[in-house]
C-alpha distance (Angstrom), angle and dihedral (degrees) to the residues before:
residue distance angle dihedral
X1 . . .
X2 3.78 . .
X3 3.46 136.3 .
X4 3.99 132.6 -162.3
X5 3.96 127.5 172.6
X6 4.01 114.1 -137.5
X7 3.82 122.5 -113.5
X8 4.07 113.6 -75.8
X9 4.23 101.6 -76.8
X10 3.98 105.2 -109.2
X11 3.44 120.1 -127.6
X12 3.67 129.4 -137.4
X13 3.63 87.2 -92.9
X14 3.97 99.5 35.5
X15 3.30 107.8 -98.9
X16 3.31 122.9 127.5
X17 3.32 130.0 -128.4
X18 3.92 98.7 -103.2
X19 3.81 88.4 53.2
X20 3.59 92.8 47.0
X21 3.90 93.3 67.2
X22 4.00 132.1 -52.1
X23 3.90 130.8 -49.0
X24 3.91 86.0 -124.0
X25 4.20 89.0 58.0
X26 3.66 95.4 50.8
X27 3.98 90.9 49.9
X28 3.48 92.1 52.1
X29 4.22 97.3 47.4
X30 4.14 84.4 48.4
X31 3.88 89.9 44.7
X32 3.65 84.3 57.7
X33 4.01 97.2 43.1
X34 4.00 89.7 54.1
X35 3.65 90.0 47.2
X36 3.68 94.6 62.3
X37 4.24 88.8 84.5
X38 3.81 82.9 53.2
X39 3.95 106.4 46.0
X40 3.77 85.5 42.3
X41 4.07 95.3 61.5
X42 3.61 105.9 16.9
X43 3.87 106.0 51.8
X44 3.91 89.2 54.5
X45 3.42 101.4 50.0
X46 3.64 104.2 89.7
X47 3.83 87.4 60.8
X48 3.60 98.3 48.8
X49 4.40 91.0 97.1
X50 4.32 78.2 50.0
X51 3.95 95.4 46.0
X52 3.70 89.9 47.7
X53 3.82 92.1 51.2
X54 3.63 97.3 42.5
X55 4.42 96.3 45.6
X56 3.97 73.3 43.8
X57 3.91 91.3 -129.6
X58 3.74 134.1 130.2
X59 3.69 125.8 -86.5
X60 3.62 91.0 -110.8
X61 3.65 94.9 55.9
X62 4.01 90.4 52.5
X63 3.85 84.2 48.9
X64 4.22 86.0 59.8
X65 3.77 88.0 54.3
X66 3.65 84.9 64.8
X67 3.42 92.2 54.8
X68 3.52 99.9 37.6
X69 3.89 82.3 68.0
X70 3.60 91.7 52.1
X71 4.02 90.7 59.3
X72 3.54 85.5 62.4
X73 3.73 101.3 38.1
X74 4.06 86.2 61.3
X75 3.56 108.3 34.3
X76 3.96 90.2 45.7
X77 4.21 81.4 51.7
X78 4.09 82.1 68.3
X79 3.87 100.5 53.9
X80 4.29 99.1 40.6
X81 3.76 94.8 50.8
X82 3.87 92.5 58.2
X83 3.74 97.7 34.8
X84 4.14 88.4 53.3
X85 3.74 90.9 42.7
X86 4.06 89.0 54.5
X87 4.06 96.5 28.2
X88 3.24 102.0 33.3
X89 4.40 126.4 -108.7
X90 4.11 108.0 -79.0
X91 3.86 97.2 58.6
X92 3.62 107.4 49.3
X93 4.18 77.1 51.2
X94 3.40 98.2 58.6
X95 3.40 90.9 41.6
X96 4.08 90.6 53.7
X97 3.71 93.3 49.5
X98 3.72 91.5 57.2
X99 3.70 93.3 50.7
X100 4.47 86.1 45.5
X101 3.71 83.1 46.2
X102 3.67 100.1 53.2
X103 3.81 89.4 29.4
X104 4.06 84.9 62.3
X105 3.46 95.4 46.2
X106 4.17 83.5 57.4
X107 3.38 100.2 58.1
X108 3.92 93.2 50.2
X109 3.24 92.2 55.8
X110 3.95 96.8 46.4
X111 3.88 114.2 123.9
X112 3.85 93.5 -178.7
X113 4.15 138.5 32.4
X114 4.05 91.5 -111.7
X115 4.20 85.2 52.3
X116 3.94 93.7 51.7
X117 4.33 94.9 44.0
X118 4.12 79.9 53.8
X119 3.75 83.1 50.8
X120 3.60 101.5 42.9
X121 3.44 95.2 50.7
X122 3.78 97.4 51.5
X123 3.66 84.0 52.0
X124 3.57 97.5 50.2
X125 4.23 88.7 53.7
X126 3.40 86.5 65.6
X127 3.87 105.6 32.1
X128 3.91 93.3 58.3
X129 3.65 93.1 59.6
X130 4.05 93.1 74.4
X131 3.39 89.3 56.0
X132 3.60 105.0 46.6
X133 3.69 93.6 39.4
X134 4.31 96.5 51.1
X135 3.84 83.0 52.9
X136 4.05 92.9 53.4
X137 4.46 87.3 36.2
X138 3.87 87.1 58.1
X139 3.78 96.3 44.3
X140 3.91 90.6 44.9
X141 4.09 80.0 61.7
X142 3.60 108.2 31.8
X143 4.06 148.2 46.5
X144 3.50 122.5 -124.7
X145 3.71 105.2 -86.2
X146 3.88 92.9 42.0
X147 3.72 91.6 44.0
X148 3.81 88.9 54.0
X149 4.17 95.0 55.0
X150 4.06 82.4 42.2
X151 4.05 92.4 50.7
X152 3.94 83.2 43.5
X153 4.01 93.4 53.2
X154 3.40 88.6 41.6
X155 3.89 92.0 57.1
X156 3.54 90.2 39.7
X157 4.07 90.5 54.7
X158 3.70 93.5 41.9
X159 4.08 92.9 56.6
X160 3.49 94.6 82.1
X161 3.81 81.6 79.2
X162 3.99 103.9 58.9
X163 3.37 79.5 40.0
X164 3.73 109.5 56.9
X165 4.18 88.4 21.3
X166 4.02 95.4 82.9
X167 3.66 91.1 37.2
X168 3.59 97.0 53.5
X169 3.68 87.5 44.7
X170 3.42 92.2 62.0
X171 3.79 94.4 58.3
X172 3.90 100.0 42.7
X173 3.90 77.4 56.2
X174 4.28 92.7 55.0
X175 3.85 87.5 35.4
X176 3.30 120.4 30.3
X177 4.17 120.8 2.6
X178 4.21 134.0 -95.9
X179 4.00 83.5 -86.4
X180 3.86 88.6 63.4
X181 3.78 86.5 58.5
X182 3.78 98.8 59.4
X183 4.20 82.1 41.5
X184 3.54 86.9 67.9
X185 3.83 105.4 39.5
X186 4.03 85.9 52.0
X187 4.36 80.6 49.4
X188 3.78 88.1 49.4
X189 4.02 93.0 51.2
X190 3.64 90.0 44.8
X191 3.99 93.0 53.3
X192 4.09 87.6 39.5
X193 4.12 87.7 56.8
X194 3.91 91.8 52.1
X195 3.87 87.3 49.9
X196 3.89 89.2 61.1
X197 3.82 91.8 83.7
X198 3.58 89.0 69.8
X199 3.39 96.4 51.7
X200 3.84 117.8 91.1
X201 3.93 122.7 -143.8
X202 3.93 113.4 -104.6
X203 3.75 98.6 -166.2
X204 4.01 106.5 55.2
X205 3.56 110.0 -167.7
X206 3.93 102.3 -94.8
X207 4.07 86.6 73.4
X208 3.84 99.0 43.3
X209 3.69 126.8 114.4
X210 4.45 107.9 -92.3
X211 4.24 86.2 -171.1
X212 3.41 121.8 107.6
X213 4.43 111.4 -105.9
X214 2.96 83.7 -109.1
X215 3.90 107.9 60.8
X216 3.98 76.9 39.6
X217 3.77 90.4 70.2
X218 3.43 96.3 49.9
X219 3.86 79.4 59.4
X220 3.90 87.8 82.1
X221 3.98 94.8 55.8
X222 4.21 74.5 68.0
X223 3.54 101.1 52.7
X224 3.87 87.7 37.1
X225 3.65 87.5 69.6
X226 3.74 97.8 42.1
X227 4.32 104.5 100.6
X228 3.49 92.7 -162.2
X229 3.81 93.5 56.6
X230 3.96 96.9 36.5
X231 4.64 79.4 50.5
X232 3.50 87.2 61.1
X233 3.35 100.2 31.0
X234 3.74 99.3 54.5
X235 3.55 100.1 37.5
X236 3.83 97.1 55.3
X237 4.00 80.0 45.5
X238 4.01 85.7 62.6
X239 3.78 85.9 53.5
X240 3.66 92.0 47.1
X241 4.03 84.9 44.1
X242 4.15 87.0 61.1
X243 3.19 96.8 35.1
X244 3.59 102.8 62.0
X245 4.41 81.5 35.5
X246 3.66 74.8 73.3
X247 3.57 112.3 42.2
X248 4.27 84.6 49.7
X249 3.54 92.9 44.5
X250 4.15 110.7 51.4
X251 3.80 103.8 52.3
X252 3.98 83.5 67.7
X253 4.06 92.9 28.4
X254 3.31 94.6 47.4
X255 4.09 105.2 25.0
X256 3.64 101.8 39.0
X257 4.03 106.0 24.0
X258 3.87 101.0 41.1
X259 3.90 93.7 22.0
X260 3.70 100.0 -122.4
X261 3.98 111.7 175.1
X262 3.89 110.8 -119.1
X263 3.87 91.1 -104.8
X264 3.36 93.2 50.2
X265 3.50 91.4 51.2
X266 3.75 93.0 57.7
X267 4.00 94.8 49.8
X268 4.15 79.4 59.3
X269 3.18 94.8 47.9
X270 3.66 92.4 48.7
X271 3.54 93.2 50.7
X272 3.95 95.2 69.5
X273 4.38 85.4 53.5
X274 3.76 91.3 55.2
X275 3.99 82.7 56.9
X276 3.58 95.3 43.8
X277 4.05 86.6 48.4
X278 3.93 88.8 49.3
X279 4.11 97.5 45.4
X280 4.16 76.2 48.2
X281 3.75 97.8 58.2
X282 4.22 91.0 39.5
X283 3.69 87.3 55.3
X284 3.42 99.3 48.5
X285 3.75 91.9 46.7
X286 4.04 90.5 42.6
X287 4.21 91.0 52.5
X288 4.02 81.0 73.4
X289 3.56 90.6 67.7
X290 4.36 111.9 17.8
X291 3.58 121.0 35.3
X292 3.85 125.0 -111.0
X293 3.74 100.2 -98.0
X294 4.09 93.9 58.2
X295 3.30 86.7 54.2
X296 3.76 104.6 44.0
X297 4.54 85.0 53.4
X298 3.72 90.4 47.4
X299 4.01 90.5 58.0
X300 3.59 90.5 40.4
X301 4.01 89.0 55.0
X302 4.19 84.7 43.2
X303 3.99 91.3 49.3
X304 4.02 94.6 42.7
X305 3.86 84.1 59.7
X306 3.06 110.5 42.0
X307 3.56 91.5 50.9
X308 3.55 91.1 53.4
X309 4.25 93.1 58.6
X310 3.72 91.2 43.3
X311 3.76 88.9 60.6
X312 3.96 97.9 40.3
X313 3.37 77.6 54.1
X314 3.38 110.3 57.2
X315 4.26 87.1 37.3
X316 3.84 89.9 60.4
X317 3.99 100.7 29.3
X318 3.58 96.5 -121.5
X319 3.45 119.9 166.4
X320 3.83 98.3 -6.8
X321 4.07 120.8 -144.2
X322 4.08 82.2 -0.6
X323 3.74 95.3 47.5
X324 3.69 89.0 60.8
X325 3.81 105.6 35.2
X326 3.86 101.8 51.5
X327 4.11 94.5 50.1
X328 3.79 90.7 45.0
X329 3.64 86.9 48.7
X330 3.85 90.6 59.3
X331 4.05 85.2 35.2
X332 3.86 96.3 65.9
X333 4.03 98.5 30.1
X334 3.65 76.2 71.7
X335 4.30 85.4 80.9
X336 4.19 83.5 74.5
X337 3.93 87.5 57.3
X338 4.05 109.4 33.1
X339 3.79 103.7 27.8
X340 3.60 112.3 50.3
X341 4.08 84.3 48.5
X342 3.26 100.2 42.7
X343 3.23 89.3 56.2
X344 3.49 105.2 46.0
X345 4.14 95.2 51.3
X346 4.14 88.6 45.0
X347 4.05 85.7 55.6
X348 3.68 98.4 39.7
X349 3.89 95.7 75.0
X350 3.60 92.0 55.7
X351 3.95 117.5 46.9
X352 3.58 92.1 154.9
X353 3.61 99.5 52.2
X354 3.89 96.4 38.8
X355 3.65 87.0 133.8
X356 3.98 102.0 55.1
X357 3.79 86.7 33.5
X358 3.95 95.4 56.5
X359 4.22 82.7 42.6
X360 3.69 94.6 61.4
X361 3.25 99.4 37.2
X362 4.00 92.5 50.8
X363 3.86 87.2 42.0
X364 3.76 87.0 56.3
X365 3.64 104.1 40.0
X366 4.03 87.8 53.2
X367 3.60 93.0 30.8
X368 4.31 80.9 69.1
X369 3.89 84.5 55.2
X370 3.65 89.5 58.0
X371 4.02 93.2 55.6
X372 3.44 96.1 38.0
X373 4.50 99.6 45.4
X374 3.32 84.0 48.9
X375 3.90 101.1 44.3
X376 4.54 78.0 52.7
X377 3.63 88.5 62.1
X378 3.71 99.5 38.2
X379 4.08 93.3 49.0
X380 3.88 95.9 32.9
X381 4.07 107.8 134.0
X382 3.59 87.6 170.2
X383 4.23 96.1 -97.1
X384 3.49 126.2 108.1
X385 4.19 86.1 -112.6
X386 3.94 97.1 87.0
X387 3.91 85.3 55.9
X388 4.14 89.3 45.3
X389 3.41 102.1 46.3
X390 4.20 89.7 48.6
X391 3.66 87.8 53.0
X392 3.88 98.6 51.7
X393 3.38 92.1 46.2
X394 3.66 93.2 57.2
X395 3.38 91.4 51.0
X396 3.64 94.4 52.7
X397 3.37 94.1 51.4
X398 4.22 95.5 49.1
X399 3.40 83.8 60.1
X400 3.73 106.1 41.9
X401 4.42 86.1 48.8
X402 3.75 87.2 45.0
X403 3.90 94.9 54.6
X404 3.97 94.3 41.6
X405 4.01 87.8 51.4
X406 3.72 88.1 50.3
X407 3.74 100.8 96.6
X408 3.89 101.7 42.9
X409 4.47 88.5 51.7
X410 4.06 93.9 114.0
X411 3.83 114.1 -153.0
X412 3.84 116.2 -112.3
């Protein structure tokens, strides 16, 4: 298999992207785009038991906030990819960041749960358009293989957020209150937006889409249809499906049913983004030496089982707060492995329609986390086994999608 990067993207102006400013400062203004899904779930889940007390609602109805935001997240994936692929990448994100902004400002100022699913979904229109649009920036640049190890550094970069999201949570809530935490986010959009000036285009106008948005559209009936993208696609959804399982799950699991302070909870939590940010680094260092589809079946294989003992686990009892938090440990590490990959081989087919590829792929990987946060809250018996038995599942079914897809992958 063969790789090639693209020609430097030309700006407006002509420069290209290396003149424009360092490889290093464009890695760390995408890092920060892609984290916006992250800083916008993580940092206020400590205070979800608090939020639900103080809006005076149920936990399951706080849960449904979370999920609220996912409607957004994924149906806002659908408009930004075809808007950038016409318009080019820096003003549907400035555009985004506003809405995240204002979306922020929203939820801090929510007096009941109806108030903050409003906000969370205005914040979620503009949140998912760093995402989708640092996928589409790094394809613009790069060939498969190089845009996986870029999509892997850029995960690796962005993990300081999950990371330090839960913990700082945890201290707004001893210092300040759950408002203060949607203060800051709206801070961190408004300091993200000022960043943009450094930030060169990737897709100068010669390579944009000249179709109407709405013959664009019709672009995803295509890439419905295509099996290899729809493998990829829907088997990093699965992951996405547990993964956000999890992140619905443990405030309650953890907080409520094996009494884990708030801080506490985020230095767990933070423990399963240190091995997402270590399967990262191996997988960019292992894309010197095995190709990106090996490695995206081997996590699938890892994330099937591990799923699988964190839900015996929880059906039997075994091991209590342990028996859960060392197999999801190994459950989302499994990010480094099957999303950077899967990924990179869904986007490679289509280089001209980066942008409404990366949008339906984002608006089905979250568009799992929708099903499966709510399916949390619907199933919840108040045991850490509604949470388990979503998980495995998942994982099952990444694996089972992966394998069927197998045969119709075409080598570069």
């Amino acid at each position: 298999m063969t790789s090639h990067q693209a020609p430097p993207a030309r700006t407006p102006s002509g420069d290209t992207v290396t003149e424009r400013g360092s490889e290093l400062r464009l890695l760390l203004i995408l890092s920060a785009l892609m984290s916006f899904a992250s800083i916008s779930t993580d940092m206020y889940l400590p205070a979800l038991p608090v939020i639900s007390r103080a809006l005076h609602t149920t936990s399951a109805s706080i849960e449904f906030t979370f999920s609220a935001f996912l409607v957004g997240f994924s149906l806002g994936q659908l408009l930004w990819g075809p808007v950038s692929d016409r318009y080019g990448r820096r003003t549907p994100l400035a555009i985004g960041l506003t809405l995240f902004i204002a979306g922020s400002v929203g939820c801090a100022l929510s007096d009941s749960v109806t108030q903050m699913m409003v906000g969370r979904v205005v914040q979620a229109l503009g949140a998912c358009v760093g995402p989708v649009l640092s996928r589409a920036m790094v394809r613009d640049l790069y060939g498969r293989e190089h845009s996986a190890r870029m999509l892997s550094t850029l995960i690796l970069i962005m993990g300081i957020a999950p990371l330090v999201g839960p913990l700082l949570g945890g201290q707004v809530l001893l210092f300040w209150s759950w408002q203060g935490i949607f203060w800051i986010l709206a801070g961190v959009g408004v300091l993200t937006l000022l960043s943009l000036r450094l930030l060169p285009e990737t897709l100068p106008a010669s390579r944009r889409s000249t179709l109407p948005l709405r013959h664009t559209f019709i672009s995803y009936v295509e890439l419905l249809g295509d099996i290899r993208l729809m493998g990829y696609a829907l088997s990093g959804g699965c992951f996405y499906g547990g993964v956000y399982a999890f992140i619905v799950g443990t405030p309650f699991v953890y907080i409520e049913y094996y009494h884990v302070s708030p801080q506490a909870y985020g230095w767990l939590f933070s423990l399963n983004i240190l091995g997402m940010m270590a399967l990262n680094f191996l997988n960019s260092r292992l894309l010197r030496r095995m190709d990106s589809e090996q490695l995206f079946h081997i996590g699938t294989w890892l994330f099937a089982l591990s799923g699988l003992v964190l839900a015996m686990n929880a059906w039997f009892g075994w091991g209590g707060l342990p028996g859960l938090v060392i197999p999801i440990l190994l459950y989302m590490s499994m990010n480094g492995l099957i999303v950077a990959n899967s990924v990179a081989g869904a986007l490679s087919a289509f280089p001209h329609k980066a942008g409404a590829a990366s949008s339906l792929l984002g608006a089905i990987h979250y568009g799992s986390g929708i099903l499966s946060a709510a399916m949390v809250g619907w199933f919840s018996d108040g045991t850490p086994w509604t949470m388990a038995w979503i998980m495995g599942l998942a994982g099952i079914a990444s694996l089972g999608i992966a394998m069927f897809s197998r045969p119709f992958i075409r080598p570069d």
